[in-house]
C-alpha positions in Angstrom: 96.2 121.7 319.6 97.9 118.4 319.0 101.6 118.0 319.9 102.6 117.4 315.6 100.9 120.7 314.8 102.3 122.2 317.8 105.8 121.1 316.2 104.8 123.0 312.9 104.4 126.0 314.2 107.7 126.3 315.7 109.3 124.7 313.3 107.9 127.7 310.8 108.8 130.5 313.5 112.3 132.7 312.2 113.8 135.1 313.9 114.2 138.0 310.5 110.0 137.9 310.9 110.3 139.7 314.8 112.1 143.0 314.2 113.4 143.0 318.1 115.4 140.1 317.6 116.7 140.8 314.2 117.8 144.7 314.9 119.5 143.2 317.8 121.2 139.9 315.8 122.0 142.1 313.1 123.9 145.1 315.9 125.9 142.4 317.7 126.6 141.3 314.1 127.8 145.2 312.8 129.6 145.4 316.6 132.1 142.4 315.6 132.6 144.0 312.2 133.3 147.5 313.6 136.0 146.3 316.2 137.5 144.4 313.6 137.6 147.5 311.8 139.5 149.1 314.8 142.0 146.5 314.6 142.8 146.5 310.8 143.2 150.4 311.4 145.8 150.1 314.1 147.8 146.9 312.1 147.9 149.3 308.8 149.1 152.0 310.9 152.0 150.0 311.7 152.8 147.9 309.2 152.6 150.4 306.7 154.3 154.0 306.9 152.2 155.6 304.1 148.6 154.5 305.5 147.3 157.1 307.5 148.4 159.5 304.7 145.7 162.3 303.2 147.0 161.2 299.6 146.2 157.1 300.6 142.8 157.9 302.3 141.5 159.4 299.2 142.6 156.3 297.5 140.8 153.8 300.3 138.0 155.9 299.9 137.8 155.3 296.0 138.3 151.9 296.7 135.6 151.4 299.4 133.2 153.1 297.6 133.9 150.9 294.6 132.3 147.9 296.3 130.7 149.2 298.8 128.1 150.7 296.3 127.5 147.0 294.9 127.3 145.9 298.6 123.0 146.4 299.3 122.3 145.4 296.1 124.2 141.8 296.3 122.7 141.5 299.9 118.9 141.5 298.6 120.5 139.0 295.6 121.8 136.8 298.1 119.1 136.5 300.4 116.6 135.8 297.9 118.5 132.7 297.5 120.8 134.1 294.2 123.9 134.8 293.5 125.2 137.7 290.8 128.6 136.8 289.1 128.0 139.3 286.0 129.0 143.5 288.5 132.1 143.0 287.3 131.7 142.5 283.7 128.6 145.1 283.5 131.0 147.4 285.3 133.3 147.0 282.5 130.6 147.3 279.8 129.6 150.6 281.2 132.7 152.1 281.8 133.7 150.9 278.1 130.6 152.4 276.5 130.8 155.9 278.2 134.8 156.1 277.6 134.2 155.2 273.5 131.1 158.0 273.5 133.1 160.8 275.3 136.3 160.1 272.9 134.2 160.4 269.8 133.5 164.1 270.6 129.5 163.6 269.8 128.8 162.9 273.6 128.8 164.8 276.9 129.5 162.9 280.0 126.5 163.5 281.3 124.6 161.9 278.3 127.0 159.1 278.7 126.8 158.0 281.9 123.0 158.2 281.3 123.3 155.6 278.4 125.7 153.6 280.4 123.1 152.8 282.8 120.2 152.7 280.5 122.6 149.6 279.2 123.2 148.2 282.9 119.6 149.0 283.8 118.5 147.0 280.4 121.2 143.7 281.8 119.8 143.7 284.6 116.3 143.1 283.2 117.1 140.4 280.9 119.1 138.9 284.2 115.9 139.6 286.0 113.6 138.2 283.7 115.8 135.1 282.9 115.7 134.3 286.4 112.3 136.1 287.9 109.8 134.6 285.2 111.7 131.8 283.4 113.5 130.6 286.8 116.6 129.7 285.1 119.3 128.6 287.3 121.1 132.3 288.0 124.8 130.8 288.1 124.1 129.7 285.1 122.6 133.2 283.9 125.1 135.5 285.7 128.2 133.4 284.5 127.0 133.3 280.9 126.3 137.1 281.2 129.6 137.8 282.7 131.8 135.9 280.0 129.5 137.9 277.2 129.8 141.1 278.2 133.9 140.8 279.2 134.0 139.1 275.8 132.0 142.8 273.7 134.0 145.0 276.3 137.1 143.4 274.4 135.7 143.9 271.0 135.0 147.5 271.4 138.2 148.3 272.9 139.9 145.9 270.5 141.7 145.2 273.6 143.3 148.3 273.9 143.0 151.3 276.5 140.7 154.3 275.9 141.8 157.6 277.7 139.6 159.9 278.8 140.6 163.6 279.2 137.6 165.2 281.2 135.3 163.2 283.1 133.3 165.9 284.4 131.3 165.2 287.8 132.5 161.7 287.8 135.8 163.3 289.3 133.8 163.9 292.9 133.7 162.0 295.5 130.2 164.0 297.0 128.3 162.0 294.1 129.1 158.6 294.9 128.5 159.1 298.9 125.2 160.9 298.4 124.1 157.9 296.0 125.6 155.2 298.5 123.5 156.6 301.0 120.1 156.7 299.2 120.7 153.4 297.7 121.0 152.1 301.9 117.9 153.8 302.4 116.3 152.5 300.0 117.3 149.1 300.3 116.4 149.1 304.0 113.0 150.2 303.7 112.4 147.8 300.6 113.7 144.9 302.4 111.3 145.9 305.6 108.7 146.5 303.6 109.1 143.0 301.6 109.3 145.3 298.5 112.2 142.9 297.3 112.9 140.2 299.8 113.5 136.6 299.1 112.8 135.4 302.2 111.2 132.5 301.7 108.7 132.1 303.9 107.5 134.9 302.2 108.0 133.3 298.7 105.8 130.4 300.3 102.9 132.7 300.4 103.2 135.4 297.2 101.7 134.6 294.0 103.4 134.1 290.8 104.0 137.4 289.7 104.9 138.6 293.3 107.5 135.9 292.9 108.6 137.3 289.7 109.6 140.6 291.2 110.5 139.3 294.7 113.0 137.4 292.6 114.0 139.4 289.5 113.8 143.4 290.7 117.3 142.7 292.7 119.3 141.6 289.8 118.2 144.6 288.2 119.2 147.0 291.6 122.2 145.0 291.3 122.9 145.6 287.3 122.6 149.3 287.9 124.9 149.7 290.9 127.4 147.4 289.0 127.2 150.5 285.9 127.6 153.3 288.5 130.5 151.9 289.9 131.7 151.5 286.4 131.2 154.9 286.2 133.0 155.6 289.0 136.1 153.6 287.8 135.8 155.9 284.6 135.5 159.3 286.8 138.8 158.3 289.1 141.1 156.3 286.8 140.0 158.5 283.3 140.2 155.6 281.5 138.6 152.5 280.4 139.7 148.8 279.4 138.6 145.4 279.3 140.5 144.1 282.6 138.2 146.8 285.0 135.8 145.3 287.3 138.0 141.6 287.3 137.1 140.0 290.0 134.4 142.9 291.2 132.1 140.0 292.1 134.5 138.1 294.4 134.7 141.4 296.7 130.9 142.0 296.4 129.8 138.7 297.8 132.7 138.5 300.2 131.8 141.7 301.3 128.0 140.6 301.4 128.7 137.8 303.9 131.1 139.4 305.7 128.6 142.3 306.4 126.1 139.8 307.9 124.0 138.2 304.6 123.3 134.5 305.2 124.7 133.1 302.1 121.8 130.4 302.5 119.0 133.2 301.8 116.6 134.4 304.0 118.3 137.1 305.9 120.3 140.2 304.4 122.2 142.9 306.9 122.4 146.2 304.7 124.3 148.1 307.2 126.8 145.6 308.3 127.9 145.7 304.6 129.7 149.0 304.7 131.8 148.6 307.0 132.7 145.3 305.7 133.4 146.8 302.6 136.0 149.4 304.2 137.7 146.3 305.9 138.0 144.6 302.3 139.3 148.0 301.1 142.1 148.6 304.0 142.8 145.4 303.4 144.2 145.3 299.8 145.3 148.6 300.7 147.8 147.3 303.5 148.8 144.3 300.8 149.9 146.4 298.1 151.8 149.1 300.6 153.7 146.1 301.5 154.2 145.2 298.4 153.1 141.4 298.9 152.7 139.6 295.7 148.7 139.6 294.4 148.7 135.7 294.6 148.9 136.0 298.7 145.6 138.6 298.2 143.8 136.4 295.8 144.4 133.2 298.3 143.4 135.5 301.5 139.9 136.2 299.7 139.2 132.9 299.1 139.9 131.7 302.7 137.8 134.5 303.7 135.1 133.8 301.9 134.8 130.1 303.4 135.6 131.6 307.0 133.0 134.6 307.1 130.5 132.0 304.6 130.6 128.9 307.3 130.8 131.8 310.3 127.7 133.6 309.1 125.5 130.5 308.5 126.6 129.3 311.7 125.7 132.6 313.5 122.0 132.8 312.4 121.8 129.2 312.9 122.3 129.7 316.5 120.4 133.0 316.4 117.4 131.1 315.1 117.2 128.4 317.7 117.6 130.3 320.6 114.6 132.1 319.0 112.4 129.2 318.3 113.5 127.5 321.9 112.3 130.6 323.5 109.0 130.8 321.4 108.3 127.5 322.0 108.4 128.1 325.6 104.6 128.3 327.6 
């Protein structure tokens, strides 16, 4: 073998392809997540008095599960090289749609929430398709998508408020942990399976329509999660407007990369993202029991998501050529 194609080979070699090294990439990863966990615990539990109370820990736990839920999904978008900027608005649409058929008095909830995420579950095709078989640009589609639907959510509300007096099972919190639990499953043994991955290398090799779905079936995961955590905004708020789900997308991909998901593509890190999404959660929780100003939160995020964006990259950069250095090795 000569020394150029010698070259190709190792240049072709990635860690995510040997499941030693990316179980144990991906636990060092979840270790650094989980002891900053730890600390954000001990700093709310002093900085604010109300934090550890039964009352705020049902609220956290509303709040993590909010995201969290979106979390999977956005990982698989991400590391097939996308990006999804339209959870918060489909949240929205969703939680809209099921308030404005319970308050007519012609619809159960039950029938509600299932036509709310027919409607996410039909988004998320058109997203899909858009971007699967047409290969439009998917900023382009998911921004255009997100202004659209925030733009009918305020038509149907005519900007106003809807209460909701019963929202039936969406009041539990049992629902929305079983669900986040199956959807992790699921996404796990897709992604091993290369069901729905984007990794490229495997891109490389799959035909057309393989490509399609490789690319497309996540934006449509992603659609429906965003309409079940609508849903779930419905169930614990019993009410719908235009404004819920603003800024749903900045927490989801911040949460994404935080959890371990190269924003590059390539790579995702499913269970890295929970706990990353309870961090995010405490987080805003600590800000408002202090009662910081909002701006200070929305500038924190951003710095965030360049910190944990560059560290990430950085991480699996270094991962990978250890990796290739020792393959290359006789």
């Amino acid at each position: 073998m000569t020394q150029k194609s010698i070259n190709q080979d190792i240049s072709s070699l990635h860690f995510s392809e040997n499941i030693l090294w990316r179980l144990s990439s991906n636990a060092l990863w979840d270790g650094l997540i989980v002891a900053l966990l730890v600390i954000l615990v001990l700093v709310g539990g002093v900085a604010a008095e109300r934090f550890l109370s039964p009352a705020n820990i049902r609220s956290m736990t509303w709040a993590w599960l909010a995201v969290a839920m979106l979390a999977p999904t956005m990982g698989l978008v991400i590391a097939s090289g996308g990006i999804d900027l339209s959870v918060g608005s489909v949240a929205a649409l969703t939680a809209t749609v099921m308030a404005s058929l319970v308050v007519s008095k012609e619809t159960s909830i039950g029938v509600a929430f299932i036509v709310g995420l027919g409607l996410a579950f039909l988004i998320g095709l058109v997203n899909g398709f858009l971007m699967g078989v047409i290969k439009l640009n998917p900023v382009i589609v998911t921004l255009a998508m997100m202004t659209m639907l925030r733009g009918i959510c305020y038509i149907i509300t005519d900007g106003r408020t809807i209460v909701v007096a019963e929202v039936g099972f969406l009041s539990s919190l049992a629902i929305p942990v079983v669900a986040l639990i199956l959807l992790i499953i699921v996404c796990i043994v897709a992604t091993e399976l290369k069901l729905v991955s984007g990794r490229h290398l495997l891109l490389n090799r799959a035909s057309w329509i393989r490509q399609s779905l490789l690319i497309g079936l996540p934006y449509v995961l992603s659609s429906v999660m965003a309409g079940f955590v609508g849903a779930l905004y419905l169930g614990r708020i019993r009410a719908a407007m235009p404004t819920i789900g603003t800024g749903l997308e900045v927490d989801a991909i911040l949460i994404v990369l935080l959890g371990g998901t190269s924003l590059g593509g390539g790579f995702v890190n499913i269970v890295g993202a929970i706990p990353a999404a309870l961090i995010v959660a405490m987080g805003q929780n600590i800000v408002v029991l202090n009662g910081t100003q909002a701006s200070f939160l929305t500038v924190g995020k951003g710095a965030a998501l360049l910190i944990f964006g560059l560290l990430c990259q950085a991480y699996y950069y270094v991962v990978n050529l250890i990796f290739t250095k020792r393959k290359s090795q006789p």
